[in-house]
C-alpha positions as CSV (number, residue, x, y, z in Angstrom):
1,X,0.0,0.0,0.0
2,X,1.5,3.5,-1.4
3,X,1.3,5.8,1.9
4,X,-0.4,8.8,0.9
5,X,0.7,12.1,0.8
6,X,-0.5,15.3,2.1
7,X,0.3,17.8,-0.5
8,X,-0.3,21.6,-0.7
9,X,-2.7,20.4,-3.5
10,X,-4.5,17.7,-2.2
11,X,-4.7,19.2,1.4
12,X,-6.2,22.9,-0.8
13,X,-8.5,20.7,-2.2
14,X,-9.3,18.6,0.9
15,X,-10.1,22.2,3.0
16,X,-12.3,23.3,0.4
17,X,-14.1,19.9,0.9
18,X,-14.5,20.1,3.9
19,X,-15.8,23.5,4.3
20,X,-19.1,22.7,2.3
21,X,-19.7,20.3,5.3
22,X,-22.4,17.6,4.7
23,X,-21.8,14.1,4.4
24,X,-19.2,14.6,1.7
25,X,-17.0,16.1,4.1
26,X,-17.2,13.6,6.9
27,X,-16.7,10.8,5.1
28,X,-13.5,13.0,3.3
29,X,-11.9,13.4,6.8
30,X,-12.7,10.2,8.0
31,X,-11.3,8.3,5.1
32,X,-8.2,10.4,4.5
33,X,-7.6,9.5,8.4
34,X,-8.0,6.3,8.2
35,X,-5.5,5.9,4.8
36,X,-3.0,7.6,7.0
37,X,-3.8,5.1,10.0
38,X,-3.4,2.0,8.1
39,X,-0.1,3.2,6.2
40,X,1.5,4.0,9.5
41,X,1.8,7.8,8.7
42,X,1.6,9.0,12.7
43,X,2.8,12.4,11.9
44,X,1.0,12.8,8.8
45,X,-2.1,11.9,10.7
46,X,-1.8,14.7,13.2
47,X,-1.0,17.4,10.6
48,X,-4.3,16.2,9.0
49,X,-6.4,16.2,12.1
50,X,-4.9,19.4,13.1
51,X,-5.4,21.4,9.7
52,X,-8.5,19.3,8.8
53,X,-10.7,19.5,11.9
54,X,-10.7,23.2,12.1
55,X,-12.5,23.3,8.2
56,X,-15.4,21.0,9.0
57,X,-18.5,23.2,9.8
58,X,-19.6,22.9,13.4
59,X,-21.9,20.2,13.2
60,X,-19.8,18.1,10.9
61,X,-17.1,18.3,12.9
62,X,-19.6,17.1,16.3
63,X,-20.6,14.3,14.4
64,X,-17.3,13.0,13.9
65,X,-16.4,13.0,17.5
66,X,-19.9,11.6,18.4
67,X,-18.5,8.5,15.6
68,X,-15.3,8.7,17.1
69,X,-16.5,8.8,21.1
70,X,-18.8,5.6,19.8
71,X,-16.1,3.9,18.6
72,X,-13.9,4.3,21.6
73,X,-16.4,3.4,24.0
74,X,-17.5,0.3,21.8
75,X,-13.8,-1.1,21.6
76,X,-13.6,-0.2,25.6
77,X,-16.4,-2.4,26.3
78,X,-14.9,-5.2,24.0
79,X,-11.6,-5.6,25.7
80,X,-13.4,-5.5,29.3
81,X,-15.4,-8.5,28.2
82,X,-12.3,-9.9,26.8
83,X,-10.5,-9.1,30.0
84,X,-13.6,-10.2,31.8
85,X,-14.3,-13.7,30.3
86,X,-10.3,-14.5,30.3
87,X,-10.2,-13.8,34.1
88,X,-13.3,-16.5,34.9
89,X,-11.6,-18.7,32.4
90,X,-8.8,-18.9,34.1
91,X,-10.0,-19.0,37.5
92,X,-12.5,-22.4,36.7
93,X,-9.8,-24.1,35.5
């Protein structure tokens, strides 16, 4: 997987995306972080976040960290059951 890059161009074009809000722009954010996630880009992710966040219109950018707040509480839940059902495993053993 090519790592992508964040380019005056594409992050220009990206901002102006953004800024028209909608579901066009979430899914724009959301994607472009997640391409930077999976290639392992750490420092490209934060410049994203940092320059991208600001351009979503309010609402947009309150739905994301309503996803995002999900997600985190979702995966928290998931490894306390894991936790949870590894602990009695062990002890009925």
């Amino acid at each position: 997987m090519t790592s992508p890059v964040l380019t005056e161009g594409v992050i220009m074009t990206g901002l102006e995306t953004l800024s028209h809000g909608g579901e066009e722009a979430i899914t724009l954010f959301m994607e472009m972080s997640k391409q930077l996630h999976e290639a392992g880009a750490k420092d490209a992710l934060q410049d994203w976040v940092t320059i991208a966040a600001p351009a979503l219109p309010e609402k947009e950018r309150n739905d994301v960290l309503v996803m995002l707040m999900c997600s985190h509480l979702v995966l928290g839940r998931q490894t306390q059951a894991r936790i949870g059902s590894g602990a009695s495993a062990s002890t009925l053993h």
